[in-house]
C-alpha positions as protocol buffer text, in pm:
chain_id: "A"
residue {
  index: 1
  type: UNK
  ca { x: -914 y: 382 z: -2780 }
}
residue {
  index: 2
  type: UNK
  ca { x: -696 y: 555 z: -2534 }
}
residue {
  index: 3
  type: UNK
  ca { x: -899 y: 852 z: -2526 }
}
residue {
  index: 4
  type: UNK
  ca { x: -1229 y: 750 z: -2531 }
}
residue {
  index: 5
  type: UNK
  ca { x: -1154 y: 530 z: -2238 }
}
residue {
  index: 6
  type: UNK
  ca { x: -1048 y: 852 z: -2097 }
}
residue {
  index: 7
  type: UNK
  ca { x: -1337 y: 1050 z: -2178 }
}
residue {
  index: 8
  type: UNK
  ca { x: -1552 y: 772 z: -2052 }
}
residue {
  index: 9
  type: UNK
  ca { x: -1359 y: 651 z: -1756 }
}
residue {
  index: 10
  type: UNK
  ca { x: -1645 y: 706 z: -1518 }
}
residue {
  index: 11
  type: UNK
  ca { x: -1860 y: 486 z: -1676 }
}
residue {
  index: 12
  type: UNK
  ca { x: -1577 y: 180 z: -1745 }
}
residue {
  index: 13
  type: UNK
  ca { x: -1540 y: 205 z: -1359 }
}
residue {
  index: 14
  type: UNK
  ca { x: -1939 y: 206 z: -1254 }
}
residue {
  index: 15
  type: UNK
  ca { x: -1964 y: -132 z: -1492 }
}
residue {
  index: 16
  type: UNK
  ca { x: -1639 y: -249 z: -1350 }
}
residue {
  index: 17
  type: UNK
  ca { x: -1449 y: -300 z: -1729 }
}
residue {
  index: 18
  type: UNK
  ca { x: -1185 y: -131 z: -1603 }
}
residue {
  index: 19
  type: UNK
  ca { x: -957 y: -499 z: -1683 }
}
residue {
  index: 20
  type: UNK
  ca { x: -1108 y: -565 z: -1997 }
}
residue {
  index: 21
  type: UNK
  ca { x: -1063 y: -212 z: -2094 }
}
residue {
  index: 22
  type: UNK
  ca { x: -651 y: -230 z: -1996 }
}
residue {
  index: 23
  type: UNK
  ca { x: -681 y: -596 z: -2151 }
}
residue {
  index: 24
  type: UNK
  ca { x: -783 y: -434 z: -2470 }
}
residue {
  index: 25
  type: UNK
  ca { x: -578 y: -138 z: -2486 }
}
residue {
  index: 26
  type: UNK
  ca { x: -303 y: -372 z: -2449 }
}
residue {
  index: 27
  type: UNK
  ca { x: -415 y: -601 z: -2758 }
}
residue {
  index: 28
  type: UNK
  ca { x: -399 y: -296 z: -2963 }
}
residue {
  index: 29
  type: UNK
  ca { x: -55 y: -176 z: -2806 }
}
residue {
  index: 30
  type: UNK
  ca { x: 103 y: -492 z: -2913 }
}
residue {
  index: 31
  type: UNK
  ca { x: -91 y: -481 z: -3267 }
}
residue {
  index: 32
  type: UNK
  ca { x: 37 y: -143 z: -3278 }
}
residue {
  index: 33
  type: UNK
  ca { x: 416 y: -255 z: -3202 }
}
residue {
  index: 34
  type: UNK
  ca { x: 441 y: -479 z: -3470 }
}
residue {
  index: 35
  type: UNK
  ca { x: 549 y: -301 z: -3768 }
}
residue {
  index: 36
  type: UNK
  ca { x: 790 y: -82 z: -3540 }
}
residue {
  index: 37
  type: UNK
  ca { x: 967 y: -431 z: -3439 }
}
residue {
  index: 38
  type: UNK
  ca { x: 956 y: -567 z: -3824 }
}
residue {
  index: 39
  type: UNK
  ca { x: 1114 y: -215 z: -3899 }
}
residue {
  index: 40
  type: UNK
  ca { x: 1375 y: -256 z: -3653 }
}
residue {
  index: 41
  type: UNK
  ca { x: 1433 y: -621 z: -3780 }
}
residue {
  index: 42
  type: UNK
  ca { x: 1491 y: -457 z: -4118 }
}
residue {
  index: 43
  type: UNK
  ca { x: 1728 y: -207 z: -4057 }
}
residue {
  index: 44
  type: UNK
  ca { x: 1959 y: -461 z: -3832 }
}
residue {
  index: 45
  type: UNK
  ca { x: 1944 y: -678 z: -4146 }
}
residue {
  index: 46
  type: UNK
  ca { x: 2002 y: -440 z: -4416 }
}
residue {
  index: 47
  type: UNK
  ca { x: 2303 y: -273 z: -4178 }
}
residue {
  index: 48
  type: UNK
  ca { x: 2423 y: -644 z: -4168 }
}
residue {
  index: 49
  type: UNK
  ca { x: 2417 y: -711 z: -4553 }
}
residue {
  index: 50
  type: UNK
  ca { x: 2586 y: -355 z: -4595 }
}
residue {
  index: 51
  type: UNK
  ca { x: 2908 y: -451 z: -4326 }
}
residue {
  index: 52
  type: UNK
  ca { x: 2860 y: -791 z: -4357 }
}
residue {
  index: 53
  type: UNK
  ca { x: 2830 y: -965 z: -4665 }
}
residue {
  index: 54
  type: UNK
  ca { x: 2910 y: -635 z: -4935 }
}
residue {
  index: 55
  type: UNK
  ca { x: 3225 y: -496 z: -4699 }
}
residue {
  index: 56
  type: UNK
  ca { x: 3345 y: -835 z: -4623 }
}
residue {
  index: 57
  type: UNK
  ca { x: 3330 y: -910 z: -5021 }
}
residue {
  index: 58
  type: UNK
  ca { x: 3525 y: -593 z: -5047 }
}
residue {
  index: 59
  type: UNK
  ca { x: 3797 y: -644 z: -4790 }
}
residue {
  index: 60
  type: UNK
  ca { x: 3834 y: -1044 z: -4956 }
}
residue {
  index: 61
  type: UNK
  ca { x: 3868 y: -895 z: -5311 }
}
residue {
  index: 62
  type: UNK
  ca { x: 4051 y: -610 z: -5199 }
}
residue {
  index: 63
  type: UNK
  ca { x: 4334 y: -792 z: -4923 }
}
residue {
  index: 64
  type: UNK
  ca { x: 4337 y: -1047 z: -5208 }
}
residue {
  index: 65
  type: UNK
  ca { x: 4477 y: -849 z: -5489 }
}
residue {
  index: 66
  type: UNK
  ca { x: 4761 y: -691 z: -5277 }
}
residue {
  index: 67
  type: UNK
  ca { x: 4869 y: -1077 z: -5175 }
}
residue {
  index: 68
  type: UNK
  ca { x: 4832 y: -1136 z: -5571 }
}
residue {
  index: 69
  type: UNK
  ca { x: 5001 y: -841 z: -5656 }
}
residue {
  index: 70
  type: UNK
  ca { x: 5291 y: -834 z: -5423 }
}
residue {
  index: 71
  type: UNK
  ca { x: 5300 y: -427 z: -5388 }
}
residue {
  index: 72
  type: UNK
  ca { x: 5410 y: -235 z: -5194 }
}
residue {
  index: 73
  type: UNK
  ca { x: 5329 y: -252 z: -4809 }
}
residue {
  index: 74
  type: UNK
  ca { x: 5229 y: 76 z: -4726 }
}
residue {
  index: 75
  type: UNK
  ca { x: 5002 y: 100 z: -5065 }
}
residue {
  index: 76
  type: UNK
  ca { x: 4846 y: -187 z: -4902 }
}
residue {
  index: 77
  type: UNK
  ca { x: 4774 y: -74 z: -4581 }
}
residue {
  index: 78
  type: UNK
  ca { x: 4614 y: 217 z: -4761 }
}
residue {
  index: 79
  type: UNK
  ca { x: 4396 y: 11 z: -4996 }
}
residue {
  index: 80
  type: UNK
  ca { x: 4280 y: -158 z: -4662 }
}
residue {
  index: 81
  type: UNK
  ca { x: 4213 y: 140 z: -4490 }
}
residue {
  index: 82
  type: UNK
  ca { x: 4006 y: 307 z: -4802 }
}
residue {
  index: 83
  type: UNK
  ca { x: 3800 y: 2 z: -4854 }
}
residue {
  index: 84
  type: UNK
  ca { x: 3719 y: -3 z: -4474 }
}
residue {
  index: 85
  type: UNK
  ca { x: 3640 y: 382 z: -4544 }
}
residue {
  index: 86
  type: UNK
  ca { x: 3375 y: 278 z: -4848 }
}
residue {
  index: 87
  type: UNK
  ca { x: 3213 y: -22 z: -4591 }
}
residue {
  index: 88
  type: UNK
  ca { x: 3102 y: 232 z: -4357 }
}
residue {
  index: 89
  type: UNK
  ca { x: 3033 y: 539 z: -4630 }
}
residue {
  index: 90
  type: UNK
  ca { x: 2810 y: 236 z: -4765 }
}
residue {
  index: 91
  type: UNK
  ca { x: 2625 y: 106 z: -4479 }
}
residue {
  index: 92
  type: UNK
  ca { x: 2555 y: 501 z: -4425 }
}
residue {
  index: 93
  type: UNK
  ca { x: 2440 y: 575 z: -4770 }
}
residue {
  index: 94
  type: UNK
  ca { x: 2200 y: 244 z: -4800 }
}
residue {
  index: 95
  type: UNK
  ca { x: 2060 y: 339 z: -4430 }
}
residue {
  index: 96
  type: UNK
  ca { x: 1993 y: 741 z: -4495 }
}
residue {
  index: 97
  type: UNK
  ca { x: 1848 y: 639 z: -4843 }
}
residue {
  index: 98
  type: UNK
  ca { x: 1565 y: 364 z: -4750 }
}
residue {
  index: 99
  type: UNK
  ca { x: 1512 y: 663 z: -4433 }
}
residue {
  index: 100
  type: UNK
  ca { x: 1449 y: 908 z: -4661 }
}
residue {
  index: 101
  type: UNK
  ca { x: 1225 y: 667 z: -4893 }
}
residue {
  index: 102
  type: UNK
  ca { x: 1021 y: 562 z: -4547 }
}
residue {
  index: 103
  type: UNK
  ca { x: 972 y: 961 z: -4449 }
}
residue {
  index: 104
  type: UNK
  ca { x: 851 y: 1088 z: -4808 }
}
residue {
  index: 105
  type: UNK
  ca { x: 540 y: 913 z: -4781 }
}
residue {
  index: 106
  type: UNK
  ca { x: 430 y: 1165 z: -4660 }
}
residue {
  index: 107
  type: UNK
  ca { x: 517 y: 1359 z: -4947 }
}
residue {
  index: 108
  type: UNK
  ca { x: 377 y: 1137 z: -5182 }
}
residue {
  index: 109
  type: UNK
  ca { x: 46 y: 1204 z: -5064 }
}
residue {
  index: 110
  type: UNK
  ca { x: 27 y: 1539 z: -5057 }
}
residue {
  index: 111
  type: UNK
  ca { x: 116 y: 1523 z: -5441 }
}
residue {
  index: 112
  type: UNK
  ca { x: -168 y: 1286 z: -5487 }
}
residue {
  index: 113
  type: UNK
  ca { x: -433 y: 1554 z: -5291 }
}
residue {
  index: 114
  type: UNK
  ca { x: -262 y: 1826 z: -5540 }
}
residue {
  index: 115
  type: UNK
  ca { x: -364 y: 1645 z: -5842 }
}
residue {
  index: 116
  type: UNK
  ca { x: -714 y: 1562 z: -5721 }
}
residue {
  index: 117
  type: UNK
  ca { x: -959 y: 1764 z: -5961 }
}
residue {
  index: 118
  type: UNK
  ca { x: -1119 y: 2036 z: -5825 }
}
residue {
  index: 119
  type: UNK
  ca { x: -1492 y: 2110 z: -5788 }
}
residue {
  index: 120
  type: UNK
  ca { x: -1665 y: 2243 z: -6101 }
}
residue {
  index: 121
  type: UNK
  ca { x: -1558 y: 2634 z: -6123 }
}
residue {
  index: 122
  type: UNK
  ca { x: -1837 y: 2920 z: -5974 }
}
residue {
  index: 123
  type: UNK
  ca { x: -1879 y: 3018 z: -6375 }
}
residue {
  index: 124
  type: UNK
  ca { x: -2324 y: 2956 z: -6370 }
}
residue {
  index: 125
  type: UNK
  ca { x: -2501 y: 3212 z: -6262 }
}
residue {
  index: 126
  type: UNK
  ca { x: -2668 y: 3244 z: -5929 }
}
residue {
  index: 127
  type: UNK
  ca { x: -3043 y: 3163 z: -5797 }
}
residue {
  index: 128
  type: UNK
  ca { x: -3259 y: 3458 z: -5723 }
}
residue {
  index: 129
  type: UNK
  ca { x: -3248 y: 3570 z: -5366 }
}
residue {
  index: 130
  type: UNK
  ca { x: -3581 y: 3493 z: -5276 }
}
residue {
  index: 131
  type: UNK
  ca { x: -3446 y: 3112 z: -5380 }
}
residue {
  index: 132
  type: UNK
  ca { x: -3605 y: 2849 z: -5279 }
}
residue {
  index: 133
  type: UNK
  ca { x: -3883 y: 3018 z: -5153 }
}
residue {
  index: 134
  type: UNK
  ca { x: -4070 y: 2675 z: -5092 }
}
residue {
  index: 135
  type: UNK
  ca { x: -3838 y: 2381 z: -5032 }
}
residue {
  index: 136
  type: UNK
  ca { x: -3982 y: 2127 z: -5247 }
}
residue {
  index: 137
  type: UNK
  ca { x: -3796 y: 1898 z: -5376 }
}
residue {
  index: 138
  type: UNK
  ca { x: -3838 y: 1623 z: -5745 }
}
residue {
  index: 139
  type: UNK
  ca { x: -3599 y: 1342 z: -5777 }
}
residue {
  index: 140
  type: UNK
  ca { x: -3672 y: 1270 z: -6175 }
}
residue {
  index: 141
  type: UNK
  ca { x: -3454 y: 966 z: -6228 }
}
residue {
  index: 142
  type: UNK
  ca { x: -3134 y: 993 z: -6051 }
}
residue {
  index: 143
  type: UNK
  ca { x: -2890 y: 786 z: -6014 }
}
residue {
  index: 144
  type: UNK
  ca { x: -2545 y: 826 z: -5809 }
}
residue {
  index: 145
  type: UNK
  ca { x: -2229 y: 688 z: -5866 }
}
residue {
  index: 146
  type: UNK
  ca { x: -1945 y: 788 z: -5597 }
}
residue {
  index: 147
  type: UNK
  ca { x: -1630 y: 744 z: -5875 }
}
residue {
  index: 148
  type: UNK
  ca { x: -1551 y: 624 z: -6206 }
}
residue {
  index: 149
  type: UNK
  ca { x: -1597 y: 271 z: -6228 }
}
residue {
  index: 150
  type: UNK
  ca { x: -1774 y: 199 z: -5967 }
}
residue {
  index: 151
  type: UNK
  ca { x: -2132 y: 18 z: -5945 }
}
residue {
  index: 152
  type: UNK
  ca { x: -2421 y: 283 z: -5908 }
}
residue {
  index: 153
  type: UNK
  ca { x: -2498 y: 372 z: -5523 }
}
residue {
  index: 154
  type: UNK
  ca { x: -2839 y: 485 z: -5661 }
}
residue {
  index: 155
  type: UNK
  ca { x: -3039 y: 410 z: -6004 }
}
residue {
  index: 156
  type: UNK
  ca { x: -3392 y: 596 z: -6136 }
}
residue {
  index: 157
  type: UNK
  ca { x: -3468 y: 725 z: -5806 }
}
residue {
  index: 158
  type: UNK
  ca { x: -3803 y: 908 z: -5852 }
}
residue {
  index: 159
  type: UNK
  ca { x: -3965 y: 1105 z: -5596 }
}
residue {
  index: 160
  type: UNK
  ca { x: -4099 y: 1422 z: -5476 }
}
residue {
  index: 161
  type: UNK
  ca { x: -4090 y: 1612 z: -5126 }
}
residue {
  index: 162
  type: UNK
  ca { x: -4366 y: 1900 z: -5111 }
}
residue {
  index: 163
  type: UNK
  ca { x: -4291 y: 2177 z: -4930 }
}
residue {
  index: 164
  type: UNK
  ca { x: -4390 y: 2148 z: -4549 }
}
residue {
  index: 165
  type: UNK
  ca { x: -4367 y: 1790 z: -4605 }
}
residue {
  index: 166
  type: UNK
  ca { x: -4195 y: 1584 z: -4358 }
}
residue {
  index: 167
  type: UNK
  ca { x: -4016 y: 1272 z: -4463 }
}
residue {
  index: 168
  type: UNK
  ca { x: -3831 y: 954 z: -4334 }
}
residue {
  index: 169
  type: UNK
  ca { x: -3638 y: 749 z: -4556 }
}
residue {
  index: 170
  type: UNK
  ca { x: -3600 y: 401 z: -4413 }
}
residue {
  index: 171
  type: UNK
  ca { x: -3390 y: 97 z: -4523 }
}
residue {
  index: 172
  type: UNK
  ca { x: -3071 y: -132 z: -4446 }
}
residue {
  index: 173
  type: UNK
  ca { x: -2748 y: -13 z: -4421 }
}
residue {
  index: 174
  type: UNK
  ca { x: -2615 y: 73 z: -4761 }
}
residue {
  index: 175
  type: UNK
  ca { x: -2945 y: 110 z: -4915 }
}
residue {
  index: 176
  type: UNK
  ca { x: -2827 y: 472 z: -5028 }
}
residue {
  index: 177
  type: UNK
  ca { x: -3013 y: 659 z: -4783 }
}
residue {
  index: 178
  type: UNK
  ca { x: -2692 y: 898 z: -4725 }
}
residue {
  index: 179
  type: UNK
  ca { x: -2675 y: 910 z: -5089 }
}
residue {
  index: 180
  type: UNK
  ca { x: -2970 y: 1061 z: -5167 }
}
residue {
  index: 181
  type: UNK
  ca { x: -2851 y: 1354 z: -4907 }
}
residue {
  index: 182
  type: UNK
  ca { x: -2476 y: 1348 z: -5118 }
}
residue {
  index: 183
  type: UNK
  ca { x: -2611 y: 1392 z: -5417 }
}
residue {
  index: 184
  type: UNK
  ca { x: -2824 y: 1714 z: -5290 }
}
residue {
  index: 185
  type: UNK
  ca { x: -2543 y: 1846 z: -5200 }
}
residue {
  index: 186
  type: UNK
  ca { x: -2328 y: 1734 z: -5510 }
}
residue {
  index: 187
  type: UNK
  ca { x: -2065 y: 1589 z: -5351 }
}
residue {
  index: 188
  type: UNK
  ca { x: -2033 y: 1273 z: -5584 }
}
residue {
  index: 189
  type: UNK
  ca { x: -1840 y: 1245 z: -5872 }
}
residue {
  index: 190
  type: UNK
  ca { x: -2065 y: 1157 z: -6090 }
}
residue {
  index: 191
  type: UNK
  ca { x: -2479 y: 1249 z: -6074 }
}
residue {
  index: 192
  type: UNK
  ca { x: -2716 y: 1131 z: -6304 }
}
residue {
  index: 193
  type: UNK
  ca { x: -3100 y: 1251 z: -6414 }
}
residue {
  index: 194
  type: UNK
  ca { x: -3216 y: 1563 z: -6194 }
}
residue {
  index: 195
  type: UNK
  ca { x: -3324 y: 1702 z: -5887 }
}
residue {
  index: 196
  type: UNK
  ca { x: -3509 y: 1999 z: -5871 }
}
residue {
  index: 197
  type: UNK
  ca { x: -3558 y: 2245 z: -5579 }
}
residue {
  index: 198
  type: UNK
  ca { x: -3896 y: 2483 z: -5616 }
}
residue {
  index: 199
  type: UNK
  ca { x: -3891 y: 2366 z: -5988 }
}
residue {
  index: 200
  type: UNK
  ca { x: -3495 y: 2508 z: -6031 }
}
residue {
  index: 201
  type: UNK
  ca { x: -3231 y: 2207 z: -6128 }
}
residue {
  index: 202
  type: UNK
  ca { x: -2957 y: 2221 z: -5905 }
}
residue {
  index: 203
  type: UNK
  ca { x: -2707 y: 2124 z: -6098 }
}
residue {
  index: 204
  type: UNK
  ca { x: -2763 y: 2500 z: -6303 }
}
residue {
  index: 205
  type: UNK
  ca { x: -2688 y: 2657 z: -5973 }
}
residue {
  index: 206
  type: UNK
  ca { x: -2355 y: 2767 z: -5875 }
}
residue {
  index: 207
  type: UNK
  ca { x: -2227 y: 2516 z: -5568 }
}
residue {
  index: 208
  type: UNK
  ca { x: -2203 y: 2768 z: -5301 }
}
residue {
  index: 209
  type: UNK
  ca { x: -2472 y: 2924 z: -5364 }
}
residue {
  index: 210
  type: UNK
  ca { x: -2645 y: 2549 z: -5347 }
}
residue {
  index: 211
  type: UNK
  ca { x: -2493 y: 2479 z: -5037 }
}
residue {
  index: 212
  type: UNK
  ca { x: -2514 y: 2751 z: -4848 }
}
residue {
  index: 213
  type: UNK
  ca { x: -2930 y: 2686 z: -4921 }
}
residue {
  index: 214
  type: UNK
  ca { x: -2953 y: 2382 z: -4778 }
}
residue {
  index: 215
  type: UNK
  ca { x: -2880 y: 2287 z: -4408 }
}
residue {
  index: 216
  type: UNK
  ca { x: -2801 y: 1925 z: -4269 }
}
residue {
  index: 217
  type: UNK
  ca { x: -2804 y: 1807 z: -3936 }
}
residue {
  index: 218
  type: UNK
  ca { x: -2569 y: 1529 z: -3867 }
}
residue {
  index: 219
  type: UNK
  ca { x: -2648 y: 1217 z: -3692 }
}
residue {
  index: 220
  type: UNK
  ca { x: -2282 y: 1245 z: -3555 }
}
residue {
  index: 221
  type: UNK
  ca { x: -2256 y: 1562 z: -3375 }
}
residue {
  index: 222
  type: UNK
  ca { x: -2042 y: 1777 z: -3529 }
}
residue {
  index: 223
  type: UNK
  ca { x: -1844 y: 2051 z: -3310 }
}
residue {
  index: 224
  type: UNK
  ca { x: -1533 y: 2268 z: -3416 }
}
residue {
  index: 225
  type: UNK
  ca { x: -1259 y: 2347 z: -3090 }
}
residue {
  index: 226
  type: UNK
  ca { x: -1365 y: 2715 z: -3003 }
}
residue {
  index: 227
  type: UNK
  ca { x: -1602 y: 2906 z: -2887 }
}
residue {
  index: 228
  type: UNK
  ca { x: -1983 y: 2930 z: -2887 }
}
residue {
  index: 229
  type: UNK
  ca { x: -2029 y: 3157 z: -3138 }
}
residue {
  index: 230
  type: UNK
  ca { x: -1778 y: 2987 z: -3369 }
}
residue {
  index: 231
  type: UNK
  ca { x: -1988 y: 2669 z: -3356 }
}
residue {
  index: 232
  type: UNK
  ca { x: -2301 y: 2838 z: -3439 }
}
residue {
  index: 233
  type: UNK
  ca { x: -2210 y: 3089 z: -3741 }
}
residue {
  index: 234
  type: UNK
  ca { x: -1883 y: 2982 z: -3839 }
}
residue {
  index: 235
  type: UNK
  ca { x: -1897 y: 3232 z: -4176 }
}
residue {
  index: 236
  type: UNK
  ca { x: -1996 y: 3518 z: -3867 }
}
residue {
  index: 237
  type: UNK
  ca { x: -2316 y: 3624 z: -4083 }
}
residue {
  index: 238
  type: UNK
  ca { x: -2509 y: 3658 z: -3808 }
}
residue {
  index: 239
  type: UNK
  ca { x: -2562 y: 3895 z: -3510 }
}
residue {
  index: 240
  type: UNK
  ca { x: -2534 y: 3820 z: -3139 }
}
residue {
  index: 241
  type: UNK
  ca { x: -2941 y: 3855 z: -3153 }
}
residue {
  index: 242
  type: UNK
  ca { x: -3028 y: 3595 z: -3404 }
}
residue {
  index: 243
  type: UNK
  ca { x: -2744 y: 3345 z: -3221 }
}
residue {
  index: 244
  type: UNK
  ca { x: -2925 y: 3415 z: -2886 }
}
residue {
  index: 245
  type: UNK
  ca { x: -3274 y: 3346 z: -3082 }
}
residue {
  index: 246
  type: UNK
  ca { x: -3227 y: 3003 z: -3184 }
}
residue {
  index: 247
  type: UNK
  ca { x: -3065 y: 2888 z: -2930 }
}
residue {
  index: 248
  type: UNK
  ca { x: -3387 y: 2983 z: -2710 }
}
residue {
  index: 249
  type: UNK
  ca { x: -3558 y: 2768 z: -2932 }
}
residue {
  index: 250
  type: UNK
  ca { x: -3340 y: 2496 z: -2887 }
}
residue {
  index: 251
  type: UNK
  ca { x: -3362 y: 2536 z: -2495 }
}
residue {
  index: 252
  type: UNK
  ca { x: -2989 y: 2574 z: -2478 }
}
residue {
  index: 253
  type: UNK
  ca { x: -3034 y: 2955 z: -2385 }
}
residue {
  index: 254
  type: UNK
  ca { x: -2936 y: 2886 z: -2018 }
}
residue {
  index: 255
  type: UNK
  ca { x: -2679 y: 2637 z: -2015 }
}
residue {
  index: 256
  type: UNK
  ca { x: -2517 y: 2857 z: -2277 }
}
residue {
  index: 257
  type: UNK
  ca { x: -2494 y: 3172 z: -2020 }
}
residue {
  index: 258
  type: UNK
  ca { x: -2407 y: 2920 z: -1737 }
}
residue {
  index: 259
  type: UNK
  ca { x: -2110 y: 2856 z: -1941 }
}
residue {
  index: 260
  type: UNK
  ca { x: -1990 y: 3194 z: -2019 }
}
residue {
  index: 261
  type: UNK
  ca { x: -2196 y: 3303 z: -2299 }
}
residue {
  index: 262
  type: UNK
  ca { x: -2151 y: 3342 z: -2657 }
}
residue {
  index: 263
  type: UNK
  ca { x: -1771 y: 3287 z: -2554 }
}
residue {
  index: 264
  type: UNK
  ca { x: -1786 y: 3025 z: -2343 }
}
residue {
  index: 265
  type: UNK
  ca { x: -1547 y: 2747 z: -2516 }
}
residue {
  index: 266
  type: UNK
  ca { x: -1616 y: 2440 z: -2688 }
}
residue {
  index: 267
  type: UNK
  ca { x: -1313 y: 2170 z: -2686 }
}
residue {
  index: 268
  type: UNK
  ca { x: -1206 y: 1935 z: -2963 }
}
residue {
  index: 269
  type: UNK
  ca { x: -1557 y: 1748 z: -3087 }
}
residue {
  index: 270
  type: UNK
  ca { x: -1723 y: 1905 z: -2839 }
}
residue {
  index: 271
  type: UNK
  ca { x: -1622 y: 1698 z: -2555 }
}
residue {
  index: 272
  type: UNK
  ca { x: -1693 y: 1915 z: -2275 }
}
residue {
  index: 273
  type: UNK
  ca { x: -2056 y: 1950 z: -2358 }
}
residue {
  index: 274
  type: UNK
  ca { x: -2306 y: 1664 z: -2353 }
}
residue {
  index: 275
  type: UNK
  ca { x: -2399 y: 1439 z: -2640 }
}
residue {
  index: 276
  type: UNK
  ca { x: -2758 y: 1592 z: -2581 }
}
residue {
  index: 277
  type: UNK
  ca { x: -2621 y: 1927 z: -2592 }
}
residue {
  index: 278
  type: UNK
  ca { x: -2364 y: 1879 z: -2912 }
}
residue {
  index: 279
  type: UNK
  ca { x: -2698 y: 1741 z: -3088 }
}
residue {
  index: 280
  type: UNK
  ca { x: -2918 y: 2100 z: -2964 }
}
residue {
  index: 281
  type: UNK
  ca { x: -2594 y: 2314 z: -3084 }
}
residue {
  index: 282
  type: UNK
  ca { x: -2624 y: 2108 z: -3470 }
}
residue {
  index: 283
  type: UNK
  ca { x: -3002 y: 2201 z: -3443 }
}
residue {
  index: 284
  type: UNK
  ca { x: -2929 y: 2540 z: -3358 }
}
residue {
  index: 285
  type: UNK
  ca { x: -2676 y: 2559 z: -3615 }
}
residue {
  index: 286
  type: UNK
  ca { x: -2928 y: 2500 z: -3912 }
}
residue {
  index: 287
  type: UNK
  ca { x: -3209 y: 2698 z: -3780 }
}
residue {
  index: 288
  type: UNK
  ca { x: -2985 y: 3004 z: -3825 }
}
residue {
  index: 289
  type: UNK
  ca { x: -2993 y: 2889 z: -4197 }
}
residue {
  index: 290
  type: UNK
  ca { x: -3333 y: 2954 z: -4207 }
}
């Protein structure tokens, strides 16, 4: 919130919601806050119950036995002054331990990404070059499920593209319109029936070579910190020629060498171009797929 109020500052101030904007930032401050004070609440407590409750229990049972026992003084004293010793060597233990416990979180997910199964091994063999020659593309039946045990995102979907054909797929949020894009690019778990692309099922082809077929322009603007050039042909198959080509055709040719050229940098998301701009670049990005 902080930094898109940043980003967009000029516009909060020409609508005057500059107070709603602090008012909200704020709300989410103090939302924020919360479970740093309840941590802080903890730790007082659980220091408490350590040098409380458990060290006065032990300086009672221990003071105690050396009135019941009658020893000798100084063997006393020491008994005192050891038990003091464990209080402390306590309340330090129980605080470092529950630290540590709070901290490897961080751990514990990393061991959860390592034991994700990986994507099906590059063992099938790979299209012909000249593949897909057309683009056409037959939905026979498919259905998509996003993980185990979940309720099918798509069922029997049937349809075919031709190629040259241009197509809109329209319905409500959640209607699976993504889906049909996820599972062209197999990137569910689990994918049912076929789809076929100039007659070839795409589950027989190897999934880079799939991929690196098929290019998607993203309703979100997509934009990596860098350069130009980065942005475009991040594998750096191309030449300079080809990135100067589309980007021509996407009218972006001048504003590009106002900037600095093929150089000229691109910040995090893409922030110092415009949204019109970050839109061409994505354009221009899957036109050098070809």
């Amino acid at each position: 919130h902080f930094s898109e109020t940043l980003t967009g500052v000029v516009t909060v101030r020409a609508y005057g919601r500059a107070a709603s904007f602090f008012e909200d930032h704020l709300r989410k401050l103090d939302g924020n806050t919360k479970p740093l004070f309840y941590s802080f609440a903890l730790s007082a407590w659980l220091r408490l119950y350590c040098q409380g409750i458990i060290g006065g229990s032990i300086m009672f049972i221990t003071s105690t036995l050396s009135v019941v026992s009658r020893g000798d003084p100084a063997v006393t004293g020491m008994a005192i002054q050891y038990a003091l010793q464990v209080i402390w060597g306590l309340a330090f233990f129980v605080m470092n331990i529950t630290q540590v416990e709070a901290q490897a979180v961080c751990l514990e997910r990393v061991r959860e990404y390592s034991l994700l199964d990986p994507e099906e091994p590059e063992s099938k063999p790979p299209p012909a070059a000249s593949w897909p020659a057309s683009g056409a593309i037959e939905w026979q039946r498919m259905g998509l499920r996003y993980r185990p045990g979940l309720p099918p995102a798509l069922k029997d979907v049937t349809c075919s593209i031709q190629d040259g054909e241009k197509v809109g797929v329209c319905g409500r949020t959640g209607a699976g319109k993504s889906s049909m894009t996820v599972g062209l690019l197999r990137l569910a778990d689990e994918i049912f029936g076929s789809i076929r692309i100039d007659g070839v099922d795409h589950a027989s082809i190897p999934m880079s070579s799939l991929r690196s077929k098929l290019a998607l322009i993203p309703q979100e603007a997509t934009m990596f910190a860098g350069d130009i050039r980065l942005n475009l042909d991040p594998l750096q198959t191309c030449t300079d020629a080809d990135l100067w080509t589309v980007l021509k055709q996407v009218e972006l040719e001048e504003p590009v060498k106002a900037a600095g050229g093929l150089t000229a940098a691109v910040a995090e998301d893409g922030t110092n171009w415009s949204q019109g701009q970050r839109q061409l670049l994505c354009i221009a990005r899957a036109l050098l797929k070809r």
